[in-house]
Rosetta silent file (secondary structure, phi, psi, omega in degrees, C-alpha in Angstrom):
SEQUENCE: XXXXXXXXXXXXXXXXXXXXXXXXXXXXXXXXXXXXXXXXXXXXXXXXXXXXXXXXXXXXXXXXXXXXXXXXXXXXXXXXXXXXXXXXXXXXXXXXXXXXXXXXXXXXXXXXXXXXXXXXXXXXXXXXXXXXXXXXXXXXXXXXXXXXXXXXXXXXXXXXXXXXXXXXXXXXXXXXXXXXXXXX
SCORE:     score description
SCORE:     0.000 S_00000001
   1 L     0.000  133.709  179.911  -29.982   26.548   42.752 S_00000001
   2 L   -79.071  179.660  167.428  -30.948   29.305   40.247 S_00000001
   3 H   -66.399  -20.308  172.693  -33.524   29.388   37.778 S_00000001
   4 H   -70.437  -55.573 -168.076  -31.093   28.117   34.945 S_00000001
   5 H   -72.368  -12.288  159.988  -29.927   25.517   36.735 S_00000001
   6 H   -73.522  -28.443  172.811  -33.109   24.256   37.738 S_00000001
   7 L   -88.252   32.265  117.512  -34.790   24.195   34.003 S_00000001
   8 L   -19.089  -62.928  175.639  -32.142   21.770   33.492 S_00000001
   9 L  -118.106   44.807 -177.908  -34.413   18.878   34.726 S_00000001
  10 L  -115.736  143.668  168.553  -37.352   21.065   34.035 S_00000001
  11 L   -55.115  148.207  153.468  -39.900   20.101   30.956 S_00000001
  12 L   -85.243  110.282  172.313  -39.549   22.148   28.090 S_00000001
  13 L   -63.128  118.868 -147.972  -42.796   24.289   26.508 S_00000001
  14 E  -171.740  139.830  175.734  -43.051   24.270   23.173 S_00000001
  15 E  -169.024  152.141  172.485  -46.247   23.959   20.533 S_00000001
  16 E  -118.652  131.970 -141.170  -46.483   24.514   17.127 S_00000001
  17 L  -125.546    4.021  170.126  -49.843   26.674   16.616 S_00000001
  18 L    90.346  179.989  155.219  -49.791   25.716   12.282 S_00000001
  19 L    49.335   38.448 -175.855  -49.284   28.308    9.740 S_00000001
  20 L    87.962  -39.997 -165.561  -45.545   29.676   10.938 S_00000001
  21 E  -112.342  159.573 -167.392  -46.368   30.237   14.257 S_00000001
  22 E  -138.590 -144.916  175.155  -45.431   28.895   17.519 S_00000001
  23 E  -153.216  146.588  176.939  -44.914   28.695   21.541 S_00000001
  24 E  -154.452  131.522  176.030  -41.551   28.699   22.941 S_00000001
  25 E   -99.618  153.966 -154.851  -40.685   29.251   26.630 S_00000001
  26 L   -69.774  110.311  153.392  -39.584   32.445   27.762 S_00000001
  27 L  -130.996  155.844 -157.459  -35.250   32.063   28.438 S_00000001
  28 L   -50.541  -25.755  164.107  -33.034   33.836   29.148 S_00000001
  29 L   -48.912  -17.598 -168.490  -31.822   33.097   25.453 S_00000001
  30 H   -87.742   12.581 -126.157  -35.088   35.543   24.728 S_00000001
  31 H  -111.044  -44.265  160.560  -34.554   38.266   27.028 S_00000001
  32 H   -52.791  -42.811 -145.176  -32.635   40.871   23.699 S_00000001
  33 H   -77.688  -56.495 -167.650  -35.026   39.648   21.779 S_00000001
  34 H   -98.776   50.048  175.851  -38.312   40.461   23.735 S_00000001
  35 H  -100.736  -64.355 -169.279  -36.744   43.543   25.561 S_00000001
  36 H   -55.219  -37.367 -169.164  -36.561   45.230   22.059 S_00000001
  37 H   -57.355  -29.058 -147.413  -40.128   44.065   20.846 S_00000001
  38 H   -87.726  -30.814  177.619  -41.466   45.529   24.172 S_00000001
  39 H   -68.329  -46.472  175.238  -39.697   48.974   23.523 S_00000001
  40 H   -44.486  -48.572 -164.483  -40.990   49.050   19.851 S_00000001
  41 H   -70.564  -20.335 -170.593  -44.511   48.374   21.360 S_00000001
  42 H   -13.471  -57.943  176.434  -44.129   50.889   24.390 S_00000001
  43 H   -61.894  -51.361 -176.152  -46.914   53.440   23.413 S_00000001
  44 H   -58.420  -72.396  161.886  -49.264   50.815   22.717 S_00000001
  45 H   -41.008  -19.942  166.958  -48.315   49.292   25.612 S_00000001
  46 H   -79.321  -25.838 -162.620  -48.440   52.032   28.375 S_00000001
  47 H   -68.275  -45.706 -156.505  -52.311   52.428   27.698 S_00000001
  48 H   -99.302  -23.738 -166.619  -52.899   48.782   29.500 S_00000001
  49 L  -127.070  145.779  177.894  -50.256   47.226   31.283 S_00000001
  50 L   -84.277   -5.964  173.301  -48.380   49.018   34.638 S_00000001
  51 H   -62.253  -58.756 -144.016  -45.010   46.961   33.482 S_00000001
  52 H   -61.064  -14.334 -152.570  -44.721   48.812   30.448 S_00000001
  53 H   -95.230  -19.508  162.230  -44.579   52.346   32.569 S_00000001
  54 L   -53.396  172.596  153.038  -41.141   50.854   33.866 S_00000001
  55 L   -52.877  130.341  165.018  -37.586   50.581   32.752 S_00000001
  56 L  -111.254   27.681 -170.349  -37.419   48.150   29.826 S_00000001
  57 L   -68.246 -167.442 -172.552  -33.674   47.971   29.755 S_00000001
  58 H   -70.161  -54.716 -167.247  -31.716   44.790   29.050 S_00000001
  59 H   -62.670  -32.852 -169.595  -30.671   44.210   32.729 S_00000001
  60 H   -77.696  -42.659  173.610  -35.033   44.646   34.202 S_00000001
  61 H   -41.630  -54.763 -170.414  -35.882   41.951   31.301 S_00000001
  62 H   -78.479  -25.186  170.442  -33.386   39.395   32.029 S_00000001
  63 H   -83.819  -11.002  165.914  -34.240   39.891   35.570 S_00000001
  64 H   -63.576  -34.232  177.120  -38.080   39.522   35.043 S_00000001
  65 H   -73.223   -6.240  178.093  -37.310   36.053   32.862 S_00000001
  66 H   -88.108  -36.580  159.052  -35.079   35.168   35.558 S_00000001
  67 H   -41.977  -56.943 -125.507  -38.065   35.605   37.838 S_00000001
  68 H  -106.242  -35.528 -164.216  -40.921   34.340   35.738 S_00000001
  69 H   -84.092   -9.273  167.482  -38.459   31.017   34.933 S_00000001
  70 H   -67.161  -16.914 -163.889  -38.193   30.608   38.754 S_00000001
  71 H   -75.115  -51.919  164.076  -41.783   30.502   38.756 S_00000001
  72 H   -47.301  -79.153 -169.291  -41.804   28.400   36.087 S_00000001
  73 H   -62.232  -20.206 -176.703  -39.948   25.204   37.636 S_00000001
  74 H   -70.676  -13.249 -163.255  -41.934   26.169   41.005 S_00000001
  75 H    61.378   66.160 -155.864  -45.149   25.430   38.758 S_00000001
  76 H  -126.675  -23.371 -150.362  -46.462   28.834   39.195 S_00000001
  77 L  -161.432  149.261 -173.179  -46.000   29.920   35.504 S_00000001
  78 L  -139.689   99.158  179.333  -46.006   28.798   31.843 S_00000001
  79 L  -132.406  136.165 -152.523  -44.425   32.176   30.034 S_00000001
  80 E  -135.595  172.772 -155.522  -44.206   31.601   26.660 S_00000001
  81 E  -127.013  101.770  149.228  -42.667   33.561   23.739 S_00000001
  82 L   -34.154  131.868  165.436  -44.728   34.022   20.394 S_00000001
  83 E  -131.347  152.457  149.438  -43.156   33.236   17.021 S_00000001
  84 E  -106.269  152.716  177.143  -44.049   33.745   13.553 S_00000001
  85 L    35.931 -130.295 -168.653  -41.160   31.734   11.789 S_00000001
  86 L   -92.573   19.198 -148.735  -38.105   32.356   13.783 S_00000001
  87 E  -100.788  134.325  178.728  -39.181   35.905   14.610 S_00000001
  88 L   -92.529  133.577 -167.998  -40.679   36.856   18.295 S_00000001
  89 L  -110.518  -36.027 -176.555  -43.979   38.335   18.022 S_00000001
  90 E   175.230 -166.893 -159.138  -45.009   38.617   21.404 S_00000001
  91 E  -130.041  143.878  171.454  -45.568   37.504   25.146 S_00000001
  92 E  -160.612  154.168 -174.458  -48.184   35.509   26.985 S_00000001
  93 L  -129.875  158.137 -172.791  -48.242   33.622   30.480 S_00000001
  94 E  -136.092   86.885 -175.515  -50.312   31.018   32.160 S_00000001
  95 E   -91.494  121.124 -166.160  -50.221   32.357   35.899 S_00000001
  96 E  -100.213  123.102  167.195  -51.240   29.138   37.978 S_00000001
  97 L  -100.421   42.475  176.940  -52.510   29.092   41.490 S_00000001
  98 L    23.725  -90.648  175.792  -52.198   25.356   42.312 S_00000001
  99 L   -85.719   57.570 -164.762  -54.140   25.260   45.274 S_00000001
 100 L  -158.551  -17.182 -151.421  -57.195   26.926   44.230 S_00000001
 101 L    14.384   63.910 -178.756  -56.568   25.119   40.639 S_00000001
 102 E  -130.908  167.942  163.485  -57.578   28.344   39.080 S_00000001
 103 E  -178.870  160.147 -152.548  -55.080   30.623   36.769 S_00000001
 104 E  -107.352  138.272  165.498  -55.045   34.184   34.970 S_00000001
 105 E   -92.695  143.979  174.180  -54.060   34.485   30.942 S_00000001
 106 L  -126.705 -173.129  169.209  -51.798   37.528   30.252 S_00000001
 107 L   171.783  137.255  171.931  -50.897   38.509   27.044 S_00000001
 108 E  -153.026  143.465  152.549  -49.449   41.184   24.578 S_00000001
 109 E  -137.232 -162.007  174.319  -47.957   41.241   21.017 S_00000001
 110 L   -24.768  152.911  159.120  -46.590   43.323   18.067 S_00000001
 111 L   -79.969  -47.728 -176.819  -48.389   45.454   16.478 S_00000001
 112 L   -86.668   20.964  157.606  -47.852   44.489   13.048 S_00000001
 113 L  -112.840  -13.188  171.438  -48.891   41.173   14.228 S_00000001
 114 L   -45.713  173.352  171.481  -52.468   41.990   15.907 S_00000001
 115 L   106.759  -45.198 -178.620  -54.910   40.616   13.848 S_00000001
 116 L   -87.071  -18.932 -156.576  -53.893   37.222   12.782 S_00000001
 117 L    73.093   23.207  168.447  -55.088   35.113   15.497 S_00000001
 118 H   -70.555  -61.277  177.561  -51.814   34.688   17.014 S_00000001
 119 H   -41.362  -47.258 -162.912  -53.040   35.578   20.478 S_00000001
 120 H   -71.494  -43.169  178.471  -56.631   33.789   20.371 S_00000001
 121 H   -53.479  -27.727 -173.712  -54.285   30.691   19.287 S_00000001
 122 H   -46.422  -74.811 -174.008  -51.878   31.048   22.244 S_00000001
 123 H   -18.462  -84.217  166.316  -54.554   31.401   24.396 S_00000001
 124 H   -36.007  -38.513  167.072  -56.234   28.060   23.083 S_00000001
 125 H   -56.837  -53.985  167.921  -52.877   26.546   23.734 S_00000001
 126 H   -76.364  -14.315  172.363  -52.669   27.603   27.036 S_00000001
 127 H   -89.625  -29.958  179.066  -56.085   26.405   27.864 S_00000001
 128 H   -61.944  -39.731 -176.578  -55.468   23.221   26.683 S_00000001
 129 H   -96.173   -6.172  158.773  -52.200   22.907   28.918 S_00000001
 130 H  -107.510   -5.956  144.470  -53.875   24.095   31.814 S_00000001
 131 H   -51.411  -87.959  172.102  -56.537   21.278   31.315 S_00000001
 132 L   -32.280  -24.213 -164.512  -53.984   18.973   31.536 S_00000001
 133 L  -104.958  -11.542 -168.927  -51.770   20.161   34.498 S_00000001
 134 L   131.722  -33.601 -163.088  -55.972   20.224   36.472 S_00000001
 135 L   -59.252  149.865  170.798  -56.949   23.730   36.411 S_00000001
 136 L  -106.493  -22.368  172.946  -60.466   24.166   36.369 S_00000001
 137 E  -133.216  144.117  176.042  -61.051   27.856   36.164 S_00000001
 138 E  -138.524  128.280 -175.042  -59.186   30.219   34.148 S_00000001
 139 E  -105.114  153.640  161.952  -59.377   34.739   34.149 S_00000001
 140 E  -138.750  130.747 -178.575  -58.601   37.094   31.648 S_00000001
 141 E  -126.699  137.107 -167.360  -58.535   40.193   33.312 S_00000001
 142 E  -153.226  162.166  173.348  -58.420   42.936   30.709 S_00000001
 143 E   -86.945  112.134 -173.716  -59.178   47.044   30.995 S_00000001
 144 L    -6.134  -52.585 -148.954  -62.738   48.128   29.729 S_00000001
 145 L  -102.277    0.605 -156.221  -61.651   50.152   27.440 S_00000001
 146 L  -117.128   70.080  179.505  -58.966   47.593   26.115 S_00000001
 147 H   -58.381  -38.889  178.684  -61.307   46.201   23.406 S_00000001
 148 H   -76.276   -8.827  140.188  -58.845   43.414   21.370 S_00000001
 149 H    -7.208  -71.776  168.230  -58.553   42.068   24.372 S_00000001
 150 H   -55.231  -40.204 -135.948  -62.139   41.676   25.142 S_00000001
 151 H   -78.170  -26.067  177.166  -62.326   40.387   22.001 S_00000001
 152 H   -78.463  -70.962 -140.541  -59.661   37.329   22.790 S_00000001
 153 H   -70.279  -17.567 -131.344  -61.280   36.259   25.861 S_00000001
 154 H  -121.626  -59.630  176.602  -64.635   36.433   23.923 S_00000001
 155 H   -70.136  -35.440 -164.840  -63.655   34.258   20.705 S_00000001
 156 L   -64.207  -31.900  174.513  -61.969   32.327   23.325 S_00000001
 157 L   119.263  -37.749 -155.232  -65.363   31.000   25.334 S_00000001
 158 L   -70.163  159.359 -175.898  -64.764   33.022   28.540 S_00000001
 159 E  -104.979  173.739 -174.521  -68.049   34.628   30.009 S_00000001
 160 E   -95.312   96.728  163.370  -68.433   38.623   31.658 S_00000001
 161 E   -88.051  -15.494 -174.343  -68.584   38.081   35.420 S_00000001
 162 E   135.790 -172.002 -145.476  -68.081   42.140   36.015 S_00000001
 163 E  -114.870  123.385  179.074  -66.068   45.230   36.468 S_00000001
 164 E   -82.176   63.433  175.502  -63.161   45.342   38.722 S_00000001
 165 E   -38.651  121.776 -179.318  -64.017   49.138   39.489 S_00000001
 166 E    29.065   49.014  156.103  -60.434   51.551   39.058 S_00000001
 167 E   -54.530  -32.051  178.487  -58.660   48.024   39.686 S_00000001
 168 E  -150.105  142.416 -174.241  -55.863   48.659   37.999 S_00000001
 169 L  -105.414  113.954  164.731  -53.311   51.449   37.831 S_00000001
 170 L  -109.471  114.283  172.989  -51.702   52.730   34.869 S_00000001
 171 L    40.941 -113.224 -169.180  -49.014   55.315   35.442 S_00000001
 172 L   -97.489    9.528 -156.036  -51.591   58.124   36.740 S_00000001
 173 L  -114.610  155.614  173.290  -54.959   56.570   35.332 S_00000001
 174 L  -153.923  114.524 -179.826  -56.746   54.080   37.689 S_00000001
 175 E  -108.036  136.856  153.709  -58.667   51.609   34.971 S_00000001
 176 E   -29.816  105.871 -173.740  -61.614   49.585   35.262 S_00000001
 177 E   -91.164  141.021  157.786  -61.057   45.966   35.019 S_00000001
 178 E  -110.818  128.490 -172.070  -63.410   43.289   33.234 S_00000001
 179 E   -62.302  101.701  167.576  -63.633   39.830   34.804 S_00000001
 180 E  -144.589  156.195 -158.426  -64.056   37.102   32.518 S_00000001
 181 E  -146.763  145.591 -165.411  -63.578   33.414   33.465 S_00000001
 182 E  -143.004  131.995 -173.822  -64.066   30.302   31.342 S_00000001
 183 E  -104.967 -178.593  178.145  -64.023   27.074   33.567 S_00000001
 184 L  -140.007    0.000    0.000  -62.935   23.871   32.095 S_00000001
């Protein structure tokens, strides 16, 4: 059984965050949609994340959402699709380890959407829904140097446990990670 045919008898994710914006989960209807946002964002996106250093064509997208939604029905993953109105803004995930009940926040969006408090709301959204499924501890793992970041996990409640020394590799850079963990 694929990943389609399995979110068949899968819950649907969904939240309405006030003010226009919203949570939607990441399908394969979204895969044009948040291919292109991800190209617009690309420069911005190369400093921090090692996806971004990839192919972003049509065909790597639909196979990461084909991925991410297997993940999804496995209860592994909650990847969710930003909206302001009917418009995709960005991307954010709830990566779950079940038997550890711990899980990592990801996150990225627009540019011309930083700013707003779209993210720190996700975020809140996603903590809230990872109450509920049990988890107890939740990371944001973000790059020193990757200050709005900081800045979500920060508004957000999570504490500084330390620096993930040259943790994570971007294209020829090896970055410094910071640790922050908020338990619930």
């Amino acid at each position: 059984m694929g990943a389609r045919d399995a979110l068949m008898g899968a819950p649907f994710f969904s939240r309405d965050l006030g003010d226009g914006i919203s949570l939607g989960l990441r399908t394969l209807d979204t895969v044009a949609e948040l291919q292109q946002l991800a190209v617009q964002n690309l420069d911005r996106l190369r400093l921090w994340e090692p996806w971004a250093q990839f192919d972003q064509s049509l065909e790597s997208t639909r196979a990461y959402t084909e991925f991410e939604l297997g993940r999804f029905v496995r209860g592994e993953v909650v990847p969710v699709v930003m909206y302001d109105g009917a418009v995709a803004v960005g991307s954010a995930g709830l990566k779950i380890d079940p038997s550890a009940g711990n899980a990592e926040l990801g996150y990225w969006i627009d540019a011309s959407s930083e700013g707003r408090g779209i993210v720190t709301r996700t975020c809140a959204a996603l903590l809230e829904h990872a109450s509920a499924l049990g988890i107890r501890r939740v990371e944001i793992r973000a790059a020193t140097e990757n200050a709005r970041s900081i800045r979500v996990a920060e508004r957000l409640g999570f504490e500084r446990e330390g620096v993930l020394r040259q943790a994570l590799q971007v294209g020829d850079r090896r970055l410094d990670l910071a640790l922050y963990a908020r338990l619930l």
